[in-house]
N, C-alpha and C positions, 0 to 999 in steps of 0.2 A: 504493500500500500504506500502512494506517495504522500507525502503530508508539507504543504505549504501553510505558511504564514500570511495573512490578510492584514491588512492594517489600514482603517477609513480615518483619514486627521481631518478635524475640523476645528473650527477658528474656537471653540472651548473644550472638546473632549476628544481623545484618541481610541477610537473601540478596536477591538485587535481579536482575531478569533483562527484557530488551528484548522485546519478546512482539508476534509480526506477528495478521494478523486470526484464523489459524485454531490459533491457540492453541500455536502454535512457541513457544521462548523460543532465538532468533538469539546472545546473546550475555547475560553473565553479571557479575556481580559481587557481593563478600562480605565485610563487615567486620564487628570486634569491636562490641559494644553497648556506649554507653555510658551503662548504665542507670540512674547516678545524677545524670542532668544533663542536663535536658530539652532546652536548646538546644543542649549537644553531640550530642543523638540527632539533632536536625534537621540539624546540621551534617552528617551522616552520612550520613545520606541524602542528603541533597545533593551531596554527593560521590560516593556511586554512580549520583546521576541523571545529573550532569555525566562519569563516567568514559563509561557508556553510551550516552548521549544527543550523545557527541562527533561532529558531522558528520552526525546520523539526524536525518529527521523526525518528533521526538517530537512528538505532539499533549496528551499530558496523563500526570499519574502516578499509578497505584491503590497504596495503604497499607495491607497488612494491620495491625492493630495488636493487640495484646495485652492489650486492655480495652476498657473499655464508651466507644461511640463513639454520639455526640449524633445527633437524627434527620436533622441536617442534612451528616449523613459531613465534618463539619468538626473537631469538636474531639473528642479523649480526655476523657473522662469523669474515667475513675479506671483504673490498671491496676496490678493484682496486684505484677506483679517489676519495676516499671520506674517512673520518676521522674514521669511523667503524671497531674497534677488539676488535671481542665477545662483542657486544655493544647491551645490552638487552631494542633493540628499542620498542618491542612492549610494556613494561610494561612501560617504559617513558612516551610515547603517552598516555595511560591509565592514567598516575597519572595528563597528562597535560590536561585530556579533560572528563576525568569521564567515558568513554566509552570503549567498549571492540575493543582489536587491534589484527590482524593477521597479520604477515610479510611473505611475499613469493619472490622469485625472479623475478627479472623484466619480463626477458625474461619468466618464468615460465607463470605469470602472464598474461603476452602478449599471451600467448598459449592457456591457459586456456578463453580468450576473444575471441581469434578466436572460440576455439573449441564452446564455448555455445552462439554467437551471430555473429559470421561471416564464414571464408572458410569452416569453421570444423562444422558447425553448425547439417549437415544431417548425419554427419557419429558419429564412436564411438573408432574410432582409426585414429591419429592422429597427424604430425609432423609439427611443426612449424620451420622456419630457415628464421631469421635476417637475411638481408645482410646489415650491415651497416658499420660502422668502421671496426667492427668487422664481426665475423660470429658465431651468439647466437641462441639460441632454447628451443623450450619445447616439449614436447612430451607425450602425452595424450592414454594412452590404455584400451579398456574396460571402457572408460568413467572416467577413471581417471587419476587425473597428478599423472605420473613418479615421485618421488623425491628420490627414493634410501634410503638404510638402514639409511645415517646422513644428511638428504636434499639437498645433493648437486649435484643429476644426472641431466646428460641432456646438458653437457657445451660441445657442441656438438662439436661448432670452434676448440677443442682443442683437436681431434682427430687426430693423423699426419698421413700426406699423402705422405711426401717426409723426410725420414729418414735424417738426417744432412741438412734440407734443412735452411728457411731461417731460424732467431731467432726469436720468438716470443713474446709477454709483458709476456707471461706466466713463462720463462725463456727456453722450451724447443725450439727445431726445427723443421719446417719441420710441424707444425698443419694447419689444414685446413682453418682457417680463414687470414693465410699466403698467398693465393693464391686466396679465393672464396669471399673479403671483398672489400668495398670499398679502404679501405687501397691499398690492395695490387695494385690497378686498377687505382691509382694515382700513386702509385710509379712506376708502368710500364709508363705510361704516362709523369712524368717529366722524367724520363732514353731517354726515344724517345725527348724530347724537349731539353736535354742535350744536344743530340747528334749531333746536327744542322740537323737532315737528314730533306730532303726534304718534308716528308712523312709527318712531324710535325707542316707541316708550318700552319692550320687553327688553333691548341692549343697554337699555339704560340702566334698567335693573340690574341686570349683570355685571356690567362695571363700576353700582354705588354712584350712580351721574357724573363719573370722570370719564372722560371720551380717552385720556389718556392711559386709561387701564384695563381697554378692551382689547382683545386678542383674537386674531384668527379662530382658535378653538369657541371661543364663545361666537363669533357669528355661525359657525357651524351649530352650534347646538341650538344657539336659536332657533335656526333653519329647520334643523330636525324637530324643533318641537311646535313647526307648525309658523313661524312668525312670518308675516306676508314680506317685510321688506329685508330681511336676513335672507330668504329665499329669493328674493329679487335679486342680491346683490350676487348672490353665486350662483345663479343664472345668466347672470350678465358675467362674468367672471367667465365662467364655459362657452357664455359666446365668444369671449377673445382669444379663448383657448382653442374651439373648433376652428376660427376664421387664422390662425396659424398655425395652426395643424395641419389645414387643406392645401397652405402655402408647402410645406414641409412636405408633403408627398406628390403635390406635383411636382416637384424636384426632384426627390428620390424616391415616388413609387415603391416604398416597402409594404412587403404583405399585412404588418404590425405594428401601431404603434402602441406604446405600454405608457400609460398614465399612471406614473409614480410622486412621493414627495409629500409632506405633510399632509396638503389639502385637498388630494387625492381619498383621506380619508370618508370622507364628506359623500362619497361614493355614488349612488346615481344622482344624489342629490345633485350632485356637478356633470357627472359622467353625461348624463340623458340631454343637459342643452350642450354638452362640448359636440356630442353626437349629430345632434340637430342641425347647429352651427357648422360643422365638418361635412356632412350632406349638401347643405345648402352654398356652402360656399367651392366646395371642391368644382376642379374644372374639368369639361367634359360629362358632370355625372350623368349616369343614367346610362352613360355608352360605356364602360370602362371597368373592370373588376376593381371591387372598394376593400380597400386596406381596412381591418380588424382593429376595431380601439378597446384593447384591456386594461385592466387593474394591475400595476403589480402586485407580482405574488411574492418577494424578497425582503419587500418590509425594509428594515433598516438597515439587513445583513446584506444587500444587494453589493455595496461598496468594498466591505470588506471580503467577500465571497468573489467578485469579478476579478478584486486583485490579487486574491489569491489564485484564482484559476490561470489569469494572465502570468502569471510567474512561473509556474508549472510549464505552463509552453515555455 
């Protein structure tokens, strides 16, 4: 049996899980990020390689990481919440653990876990889309990840859909994860709690009348329990998710795409207008075989399972 190391970092926690060949994850471990101090992040990891790796026969470690990673899945580029520029994480890991390291992106990696043990598992083309803070992805054709001539394709969220629209972390306007993200889906949400409209009254509740204390998860549970503008708002949410979606496959035509990512949660509650949305806006439809839109099925462990499997190759 081969046994790889998975390791998903994110801008506050590092989860890290022992992962056999058919994509089990045997045993687990999880620590704080220490995101302002690139060799205490390697340190980090290396200590969950070594907690895990105690006694196993590890062959090699997959790194999801949380920015843009070079074509040679060796160094961090640049990354958004966390201390890494052109930060050659994977030969660090290596001199901390004796062992051979691959770096891929998170989301990358999360794509790559659907495609060989979850949504993506039966097909050979393949789009994954985050909805979480953000709006992230990976994209899998002919059985293999997308990465582009310098590893960084596939930052999907950052496609814009509304020229001057809003601002984005990116620095541009108007990108898709501006309108299809959790983000955005709370900022509609406190604007409506703002407003004192009447419409707002069950989110109000929930946040104690601070608009500043309401969360994605609370607009969902709204939703689920019925509240007409909680429902509104991630209906409209799904529409910007279908109407980039449909951009996203007429490009690359994959049999699948896999709606993953916090507010995926939220489940057909969202699912059913991204569906709607993706019909109606797709081009051609009606003449064209229509690509499948699933749930993932990989939950949280998507990241740390993809990088582990990518390290194995």
């Amino acid at each position: 049996m081969t046994l790889t190391i998975g390791v998903d970092v994110g801008g506050t926690k590092i989860a890290a899980g022992l992962v056999d060949e058919s994509g089990r994850v045997l045993a687990r471990a999880r620590m704080v990020t220490p995101a302002t101090e690139t060799d205490a992040i390697a340190d980090t990891i290396a200590d969950c390689v070594h907690e895990l790796g105690a006694g196993q026969p590890v062959v090699a470690v997959g790194i999801g990481a949380a920015g843009l990673v070079d074509a040679r899945r060796r160094t961090v580029l640049f990354a958004p919440n966390l201390a890494w520029r052109d930060a050659p994480l994977a030969a660090s890991v290596e001199a901390r653990t004796g062992i051979a390291a691959l770096v891929e992106n998170d989301a990358n990696a999360a794509a790559w876990g659907e495609f060989r043990y979850g949504g993506g598992h039966d097909v050979e083309d393949m789009v994954l889309v985050t909805v979480g803070t953000g709006v992230g992805g990976g994209i899998v054709l002919g059985g293999q990840l997308l990465r582009g001539a310098f590893g960084v394709a596939a930052e999907i969220g950052h496609f814009r859909v509304v020229p001057g629209g809003h601002r984005c972390g990116c620095g541009n306007r108007g990108c898709w994860e501006q309108y299809a993200s959790g983000n955005a889906l709370v900022r509609e949400a406190r604007e409506l709690v703002k407003s004192s409209s009447p419409m707002a009254e069950h989110l109000r509740i929930l946040c104690n009348g601070d608009p500043a204390l309401l969360t994605g998860p609370m607009v969902t549970k709204a939703a689920a329990d019925g509240d007409p503008a909680a429902t509104e708002m991630i209906e409209e949410l799904g529409g910007w998710l279908g109407e980039g979606i449909a951009s996203l496959v007429a490009v690359l035509d994959p049999a699948v795409v896999v709606i993953g990512g916090g507010v995926s949660a939220a489940g057909e509650l969202l699912v059913g207008p991204t569906r709607d949305a993706f019909r109606r806006q797709l081009t051609a439809r009606g003449y064209r075989p229509e690509a499948a839109l699933r749930v993932a099925v990989l939950g949280n462990d998507a990241g740390l399972v993809g990088a582990a499997d990518l390290a194995r190759r």
